[in-house]
C-alpha positions in Angstrom: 23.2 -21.1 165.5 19.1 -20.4 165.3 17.5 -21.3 168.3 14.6 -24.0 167.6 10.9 -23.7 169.2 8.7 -26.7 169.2 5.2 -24.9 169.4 1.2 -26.6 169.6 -0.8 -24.8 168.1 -3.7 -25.7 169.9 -2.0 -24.8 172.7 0.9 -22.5 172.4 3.4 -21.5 174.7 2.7 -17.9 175.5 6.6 -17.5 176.8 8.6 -18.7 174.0 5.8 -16.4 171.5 6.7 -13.5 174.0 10.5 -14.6 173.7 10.0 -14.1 169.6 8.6 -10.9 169.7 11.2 -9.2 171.5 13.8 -10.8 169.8 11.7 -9.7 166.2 11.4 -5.9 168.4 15.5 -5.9 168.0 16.2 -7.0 164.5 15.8 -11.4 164.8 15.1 -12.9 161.4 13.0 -15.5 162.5 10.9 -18.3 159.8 7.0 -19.0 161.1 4.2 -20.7 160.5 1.4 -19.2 158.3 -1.8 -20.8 157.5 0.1 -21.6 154.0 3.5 -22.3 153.9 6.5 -21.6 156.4 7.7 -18.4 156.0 10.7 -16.1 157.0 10.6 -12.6 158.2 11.8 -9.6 160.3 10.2 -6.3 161.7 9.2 -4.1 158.8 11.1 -1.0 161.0 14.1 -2.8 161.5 16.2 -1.5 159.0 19.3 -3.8 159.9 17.2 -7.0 160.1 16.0 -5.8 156.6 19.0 -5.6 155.3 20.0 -8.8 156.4 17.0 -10.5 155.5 17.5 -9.0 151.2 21.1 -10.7 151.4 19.1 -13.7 152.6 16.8 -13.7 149.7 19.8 -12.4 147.2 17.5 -8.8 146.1 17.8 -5.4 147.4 15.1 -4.3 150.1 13.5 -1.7 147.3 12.9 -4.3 145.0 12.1 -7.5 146.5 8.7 -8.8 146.1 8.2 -9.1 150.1 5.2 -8.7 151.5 3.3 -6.8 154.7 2.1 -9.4 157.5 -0.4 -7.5 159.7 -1.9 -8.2 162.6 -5.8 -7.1 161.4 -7.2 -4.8 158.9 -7.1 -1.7 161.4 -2.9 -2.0 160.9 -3.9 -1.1 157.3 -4.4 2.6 157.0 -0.9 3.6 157.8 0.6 1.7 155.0 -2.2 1.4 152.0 -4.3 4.4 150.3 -7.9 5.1 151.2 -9.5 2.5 149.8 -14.3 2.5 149.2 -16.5 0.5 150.9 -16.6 -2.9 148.5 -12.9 -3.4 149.1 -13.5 -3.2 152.4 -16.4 -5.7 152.7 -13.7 -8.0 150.5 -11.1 -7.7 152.6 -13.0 -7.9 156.1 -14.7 -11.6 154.2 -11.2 -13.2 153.3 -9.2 -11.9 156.2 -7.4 -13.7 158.2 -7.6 -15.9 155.5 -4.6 -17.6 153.2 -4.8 -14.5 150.4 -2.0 -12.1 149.4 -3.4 -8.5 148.4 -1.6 -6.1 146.0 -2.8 -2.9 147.4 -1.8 0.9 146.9 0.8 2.0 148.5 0.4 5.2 151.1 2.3 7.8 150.3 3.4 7.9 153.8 5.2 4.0 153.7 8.3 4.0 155.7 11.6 3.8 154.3 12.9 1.6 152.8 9.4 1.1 151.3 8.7 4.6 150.6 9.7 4.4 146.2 7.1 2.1 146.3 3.4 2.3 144.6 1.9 -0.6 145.8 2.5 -3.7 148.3 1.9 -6.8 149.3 -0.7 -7.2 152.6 -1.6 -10.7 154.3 -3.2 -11.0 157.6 -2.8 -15.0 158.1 -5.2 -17.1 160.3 -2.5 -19.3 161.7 -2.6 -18.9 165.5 0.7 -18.6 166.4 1.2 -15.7 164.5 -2.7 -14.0 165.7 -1.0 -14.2 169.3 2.8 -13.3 168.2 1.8 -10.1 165.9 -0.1 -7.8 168.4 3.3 -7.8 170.3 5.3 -6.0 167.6 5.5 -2.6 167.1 5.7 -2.3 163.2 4.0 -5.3 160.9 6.7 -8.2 159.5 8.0 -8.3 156.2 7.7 -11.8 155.3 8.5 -14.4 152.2 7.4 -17.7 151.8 10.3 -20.3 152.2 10.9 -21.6 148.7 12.7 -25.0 148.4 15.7 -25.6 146.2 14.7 -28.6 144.7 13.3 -27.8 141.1 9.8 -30.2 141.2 8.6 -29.3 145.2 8.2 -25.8 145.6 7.9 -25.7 149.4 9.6 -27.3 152.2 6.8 -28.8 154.2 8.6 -30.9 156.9 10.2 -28.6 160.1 13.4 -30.3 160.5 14.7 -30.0 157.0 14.0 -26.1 156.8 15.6 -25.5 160.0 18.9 -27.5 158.6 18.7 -25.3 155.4 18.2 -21.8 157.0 19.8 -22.7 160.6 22.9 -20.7 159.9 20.9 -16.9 158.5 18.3 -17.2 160.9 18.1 -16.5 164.5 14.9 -18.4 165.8 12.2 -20.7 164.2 8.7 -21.7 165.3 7.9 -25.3 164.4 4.2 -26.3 164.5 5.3 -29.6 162.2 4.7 -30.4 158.9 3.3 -27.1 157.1 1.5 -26.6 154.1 2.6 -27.1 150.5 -0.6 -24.5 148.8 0.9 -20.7 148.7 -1.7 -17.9 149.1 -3.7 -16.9 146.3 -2.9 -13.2 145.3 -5.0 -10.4 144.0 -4.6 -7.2 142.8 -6.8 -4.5 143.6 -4.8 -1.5 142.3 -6.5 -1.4 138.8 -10.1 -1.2 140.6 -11.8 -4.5 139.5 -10.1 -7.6 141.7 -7.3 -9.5 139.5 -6.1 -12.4 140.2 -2.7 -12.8 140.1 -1.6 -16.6 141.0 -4.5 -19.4 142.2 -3.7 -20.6 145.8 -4.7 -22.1 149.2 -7.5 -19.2 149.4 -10.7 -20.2 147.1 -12.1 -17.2 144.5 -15.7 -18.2 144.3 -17.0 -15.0 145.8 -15.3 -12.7 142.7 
């Protein structure tokens, strides 16, 4: 059975986030806050908890559309290709911010990653996670928490994701009722920004 942490986010307790990151450091599948939706995720070097978490999501590691969460932009150069000076300036703007970027991949990405020729990169500005991520060793791979039913597309309220997901996970951090807005996504792998899906993040600066 998950264990269940009641967090303020005004206010968090620095113990129980401490608590996370080690259990995160030795494979915990553990769903989060973001400054979107509630998401789900493990250490991206963990190869068992990745393993664990694909069965979870019914995909295979190499294919599912998970995504990087980093810490800040300086986390970046290990995983994404050199990228100029104007995607830079973008991404220092909109980040931490609620935006999902499709990015190059470096040719260096870890395995299981490795095939791939782009990902997925979000640095959130929920403050749970700005306080939990500088404690891991390796970013999370993370998915937003889809709900089952066919007209809501994200569980908002705590108590009903931890009774869904209770029995796969190991912890959860519940800051109450999250959002119901997913990130907005762009691709910058053909040069000019694309924008992929329209989200919580606005696009009037493109």
């Amino acid at each position: 059975m998950a264990i269940l942490h009641a967090l303020y986010s005004s206010s968090p307790n620095t113990k129980i986030i401490n608590e996370v990151a080690q259990a995160l450091t030795h494979g915990a599948i553990v769903i989060y806050p973001t400054d979107t939706v509630y998401a789900m995720g493990c250490l991206s070097s963990h190869t068992k908890a990745l393993d664990r978490l694909s069965k979870i999501k019914g995909i295979k590691v190499a294919q599912a559309p998970f995504s990087f969460l980093f810490s800040d932009l300086s986390e970046l150069s290990s995983y994404v290709q050199h990228f100029d000076s104007s995607t830079f300036r973008l991404l220092k703007y909109t980040l931490p911010g609620p935006y999902t970027y499709i990015m190059k991949g470096s040719r260096k990405l870890p395995k299981p990653f490795d095939k791939r020729k782009s990902i997925g990169i979000r640095i959130s500005d929920d403050p749970i996670l700005k306080i939990l991520l500088p404690l891991l060793p390796a970013p999370l791979i993370t998915t937003s928490l889809h709900d089952q039913d066919s007209i809501i597309d994200y569980t908002t309220d705590p108590a009903l994701i931890f009774e869904e997901w209770s029995s796969l996970i190991d912890f959860m951090i519940d800051t109450g009722i999250g959002g119901n807005i997913p990130s907005t996504v762009i691709d910058l792998t053909k040069g000019k920004p694309q924008i992929i899906r329209y989200g919580k993040g606005s696009v009037d600066f493109l």
